[in-house]
MARTILUM-483310 format. One record per residue: x, y, z of N, C-alpha, C in turn; chain. Coordinates in Angstrom, 2 decimals. Atoms other than C-alpha are relative to their C-alpha. Last residue first. Layout:
<sites>
nx|ny|nz|cax|cay|caz|cx|cy|cz|kette
X|Y|Z|X|Y|Z|X|Y|Z|A
...
</sites>
This chain:
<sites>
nx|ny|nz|cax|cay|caz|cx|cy|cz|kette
1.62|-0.10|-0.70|159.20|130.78|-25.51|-0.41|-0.68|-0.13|A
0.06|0.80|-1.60|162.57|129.34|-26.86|-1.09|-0.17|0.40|A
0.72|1.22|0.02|161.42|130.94|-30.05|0.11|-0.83|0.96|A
1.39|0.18|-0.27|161.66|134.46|-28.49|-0.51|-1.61|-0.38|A
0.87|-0.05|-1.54|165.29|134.02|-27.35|-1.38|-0.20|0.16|A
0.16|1.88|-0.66|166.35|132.12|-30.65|-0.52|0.37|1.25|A
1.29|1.11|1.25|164.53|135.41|-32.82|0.18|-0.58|1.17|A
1.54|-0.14|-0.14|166.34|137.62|-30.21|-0.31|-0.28|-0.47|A
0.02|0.25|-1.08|170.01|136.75|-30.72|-1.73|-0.15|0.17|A
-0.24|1.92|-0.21|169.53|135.98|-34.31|-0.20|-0.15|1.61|A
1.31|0.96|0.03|167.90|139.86|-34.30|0.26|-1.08|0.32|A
0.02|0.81|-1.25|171.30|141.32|-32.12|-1.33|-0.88|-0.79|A
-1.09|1.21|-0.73|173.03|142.41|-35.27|-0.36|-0.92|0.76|A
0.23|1.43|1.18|169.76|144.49|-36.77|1.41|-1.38|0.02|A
0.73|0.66|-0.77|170.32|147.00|-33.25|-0.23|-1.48|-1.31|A
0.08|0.73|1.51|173.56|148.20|-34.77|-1.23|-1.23|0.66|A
0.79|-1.05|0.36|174.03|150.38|-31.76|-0.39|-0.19|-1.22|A
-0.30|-1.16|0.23|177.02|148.49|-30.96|-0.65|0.98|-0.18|A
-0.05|-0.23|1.38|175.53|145.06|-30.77|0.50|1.30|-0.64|A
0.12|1.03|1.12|173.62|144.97|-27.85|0.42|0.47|-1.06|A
-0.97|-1.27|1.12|174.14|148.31|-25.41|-0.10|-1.02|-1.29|A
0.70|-1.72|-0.22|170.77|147.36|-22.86|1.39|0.32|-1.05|A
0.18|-0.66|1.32|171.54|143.70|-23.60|-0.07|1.03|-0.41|A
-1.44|0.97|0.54|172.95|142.08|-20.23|0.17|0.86|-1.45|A
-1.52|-1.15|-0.44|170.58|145.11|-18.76|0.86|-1.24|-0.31|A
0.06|-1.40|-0.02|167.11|143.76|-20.41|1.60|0.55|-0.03|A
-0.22|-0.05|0.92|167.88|140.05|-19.80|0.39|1.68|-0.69|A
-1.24|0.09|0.55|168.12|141.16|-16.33|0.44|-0.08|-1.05|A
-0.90|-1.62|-0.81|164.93|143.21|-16.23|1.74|-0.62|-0.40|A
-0.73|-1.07|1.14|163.69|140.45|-18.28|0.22|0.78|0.28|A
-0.52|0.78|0.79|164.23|137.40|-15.86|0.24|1.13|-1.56|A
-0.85|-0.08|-0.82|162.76|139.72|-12.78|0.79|-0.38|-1.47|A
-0.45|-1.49|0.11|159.65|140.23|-14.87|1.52|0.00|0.22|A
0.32|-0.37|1.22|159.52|136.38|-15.42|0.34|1.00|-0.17|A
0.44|-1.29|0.23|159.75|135.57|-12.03|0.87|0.51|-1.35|A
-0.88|-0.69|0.99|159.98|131.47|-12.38|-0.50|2.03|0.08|A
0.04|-0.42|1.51|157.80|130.30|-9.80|1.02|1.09|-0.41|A
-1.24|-1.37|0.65|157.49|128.83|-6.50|-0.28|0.16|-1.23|A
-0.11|0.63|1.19|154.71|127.26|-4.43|1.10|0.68|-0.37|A
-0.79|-1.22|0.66|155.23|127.53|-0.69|-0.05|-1.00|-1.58|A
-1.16|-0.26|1.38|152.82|125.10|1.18|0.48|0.75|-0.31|A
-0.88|0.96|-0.58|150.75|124.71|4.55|1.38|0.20|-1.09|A
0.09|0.60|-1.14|148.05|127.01|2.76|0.96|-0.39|1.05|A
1.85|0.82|0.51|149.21|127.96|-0.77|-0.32|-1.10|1.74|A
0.01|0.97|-1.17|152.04|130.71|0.28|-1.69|-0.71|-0.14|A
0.96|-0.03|-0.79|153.16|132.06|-2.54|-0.35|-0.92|0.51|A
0.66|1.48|-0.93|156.54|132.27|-4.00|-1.19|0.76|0.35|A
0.81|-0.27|-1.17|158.90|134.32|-6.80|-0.78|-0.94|0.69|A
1.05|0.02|-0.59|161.93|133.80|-8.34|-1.04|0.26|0.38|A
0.26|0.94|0.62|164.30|135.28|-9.63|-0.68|-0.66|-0.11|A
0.88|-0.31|1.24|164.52|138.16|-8.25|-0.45|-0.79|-1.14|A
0.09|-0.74|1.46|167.61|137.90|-6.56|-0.49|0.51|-0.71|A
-0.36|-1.20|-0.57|166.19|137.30|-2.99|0.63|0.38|-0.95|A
0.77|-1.32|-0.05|164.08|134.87|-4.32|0.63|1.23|0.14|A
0.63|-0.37|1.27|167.00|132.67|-5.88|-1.05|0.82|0.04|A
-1.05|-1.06|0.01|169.11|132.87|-2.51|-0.88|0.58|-1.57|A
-0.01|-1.51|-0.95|165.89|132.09|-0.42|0.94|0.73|-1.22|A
0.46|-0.77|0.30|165.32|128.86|-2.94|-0.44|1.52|0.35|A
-0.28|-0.37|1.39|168.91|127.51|-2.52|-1.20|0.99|-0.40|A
-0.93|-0.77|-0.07|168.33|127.54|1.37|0.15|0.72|-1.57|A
0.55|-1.30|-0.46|165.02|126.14|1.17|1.02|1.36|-0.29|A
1.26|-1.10|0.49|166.10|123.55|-0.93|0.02|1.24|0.56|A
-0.67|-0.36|1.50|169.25|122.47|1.10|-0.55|1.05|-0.67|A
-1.18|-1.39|-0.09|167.19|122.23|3.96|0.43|0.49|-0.84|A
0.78|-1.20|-0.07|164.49|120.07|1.89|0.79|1.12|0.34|A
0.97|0.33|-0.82|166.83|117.37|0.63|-0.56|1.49|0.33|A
-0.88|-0.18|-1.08|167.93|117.33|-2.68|-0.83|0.45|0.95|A
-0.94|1.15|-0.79|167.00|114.66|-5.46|0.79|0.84|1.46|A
-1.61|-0.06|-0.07|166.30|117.39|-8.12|0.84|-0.91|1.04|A
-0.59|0.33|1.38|162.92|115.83|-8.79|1.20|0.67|-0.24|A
0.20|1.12|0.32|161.91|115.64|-5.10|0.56|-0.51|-1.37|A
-1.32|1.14|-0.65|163.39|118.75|-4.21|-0.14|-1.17|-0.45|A
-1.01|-0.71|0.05|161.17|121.08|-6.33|0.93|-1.40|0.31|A
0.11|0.28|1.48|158.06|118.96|-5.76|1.37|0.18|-0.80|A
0.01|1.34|-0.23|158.66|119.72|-1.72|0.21|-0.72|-1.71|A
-1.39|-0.14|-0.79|158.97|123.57|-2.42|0.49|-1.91|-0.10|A
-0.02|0.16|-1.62|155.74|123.35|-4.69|1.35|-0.42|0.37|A
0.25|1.43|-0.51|155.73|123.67|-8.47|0.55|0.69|1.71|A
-1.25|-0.33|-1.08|155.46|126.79|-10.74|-0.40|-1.50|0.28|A
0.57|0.87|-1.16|151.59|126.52|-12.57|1.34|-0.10|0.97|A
0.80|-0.23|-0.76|152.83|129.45|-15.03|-0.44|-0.44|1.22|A
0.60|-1.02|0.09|155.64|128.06|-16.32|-1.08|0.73|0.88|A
1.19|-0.06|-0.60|157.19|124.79|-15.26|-1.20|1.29|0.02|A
0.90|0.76|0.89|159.82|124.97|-17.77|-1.76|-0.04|1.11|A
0.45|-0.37|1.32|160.74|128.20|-16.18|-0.68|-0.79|-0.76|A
1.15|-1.27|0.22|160.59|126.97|-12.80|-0.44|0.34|-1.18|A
1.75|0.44|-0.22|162.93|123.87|-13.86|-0.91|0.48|0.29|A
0.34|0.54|1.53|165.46|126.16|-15.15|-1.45|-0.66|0.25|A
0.26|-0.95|1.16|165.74|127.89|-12.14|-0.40|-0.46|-1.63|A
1.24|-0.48|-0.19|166.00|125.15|-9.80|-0.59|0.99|-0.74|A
1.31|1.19|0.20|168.44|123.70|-12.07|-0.89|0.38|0.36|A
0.68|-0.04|1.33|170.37|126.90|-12.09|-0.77|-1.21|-0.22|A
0.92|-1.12|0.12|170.00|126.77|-8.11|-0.35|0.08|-1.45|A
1.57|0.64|-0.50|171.24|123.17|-7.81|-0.85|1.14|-0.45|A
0.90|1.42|0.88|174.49|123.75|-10.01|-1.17|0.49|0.39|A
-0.34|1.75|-1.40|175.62|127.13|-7.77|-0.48|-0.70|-1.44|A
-1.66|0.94|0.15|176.72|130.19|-10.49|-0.12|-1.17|0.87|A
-0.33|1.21|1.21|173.06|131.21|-10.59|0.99|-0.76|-0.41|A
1.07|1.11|-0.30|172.53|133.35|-7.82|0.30|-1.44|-1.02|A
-0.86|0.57|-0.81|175.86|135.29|-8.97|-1.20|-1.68|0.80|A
-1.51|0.79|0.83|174.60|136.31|-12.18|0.57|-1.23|1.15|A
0.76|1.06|0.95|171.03|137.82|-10.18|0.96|-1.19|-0.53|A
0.58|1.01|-0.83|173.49|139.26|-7.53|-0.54|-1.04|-0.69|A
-1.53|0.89|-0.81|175.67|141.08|-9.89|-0.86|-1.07|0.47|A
-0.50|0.88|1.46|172.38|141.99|-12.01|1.05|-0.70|0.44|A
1.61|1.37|0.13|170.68|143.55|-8.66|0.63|-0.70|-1.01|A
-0.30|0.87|-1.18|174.71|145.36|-8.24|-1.18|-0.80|0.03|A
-0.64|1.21|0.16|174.65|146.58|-11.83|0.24|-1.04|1.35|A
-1.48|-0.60|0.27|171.56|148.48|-12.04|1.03|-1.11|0.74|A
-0.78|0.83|-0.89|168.25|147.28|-13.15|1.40|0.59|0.10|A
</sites>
C-alpha cells in the first residue's frame, strides 16, 4: 500500500457515520448486511448511506455485491490489512518483540 491509498483509507474514516458503518461491517463479518439494513440501524436515510458507502468502497474498505435488487456490503478484510500492514510496516524500531501487546490485542479482537 503506498501512502496516498492509506491517506484515503485514514481519511474515509474521519466522518462519524462512515466509522460506524465500518465498524458495523466488521462486526457483521462474513454475512455483511444490506444497504437498507445499514441505514436502518444507524438511523440515516438512504442518500446519505449511499453516499457514505461509495466513499468507504472507494478506499477499500469495503466491498459490495449485487444480490438481485440489493447491494450487500462487507467489511474488506484484505483492504483492512494492507492498511494495518503499512501503519505497522516500521513497528517498534526494528525491535519486532515491542509490537507483540500490540498484536496479541489485535488478534484477540478477532
Amino acid at each position: 500500500m503506498d501512502m496516498k491509498i492509506a491517506l484515503n483509507a485514514l481519511s474515509a474514516l474521519s466522518q462519524q457515520t462512515r466509522m460506524e458503518v465500518f465498524r458495523l461491517l466488521v462486526r457483521a463479518g462474513d454475512e455483511g448486511m444490506l444497504s437498507g439494513e445499514i441505514g436502518e440501524v444507524l438511523g440515516v436515510r438512504q442518500n446519505t448511506m449511499s453516499t457514505n458507502l461509495a466513499i468507504l468502497l472507494n478506499a477499500g474498505l469495503v466491498r459490495n455485491e449485487r444480490q438481485g435488487r440489493s447491494v450487500r456490503y462487507f467489511a474488506d478484510f484484505e483492504g483492512i490489512r494492507s492498511l494495518l500492514a503499512f501503519l505497522l510496516e516500521d513497528c517498534c524500531g526494528g525491535q519486532p518483540e515491542r509490537c507483540g501487546p500490540l498484536l496479541d490485542e489485535i488478534a484477540f479482537a478477532c
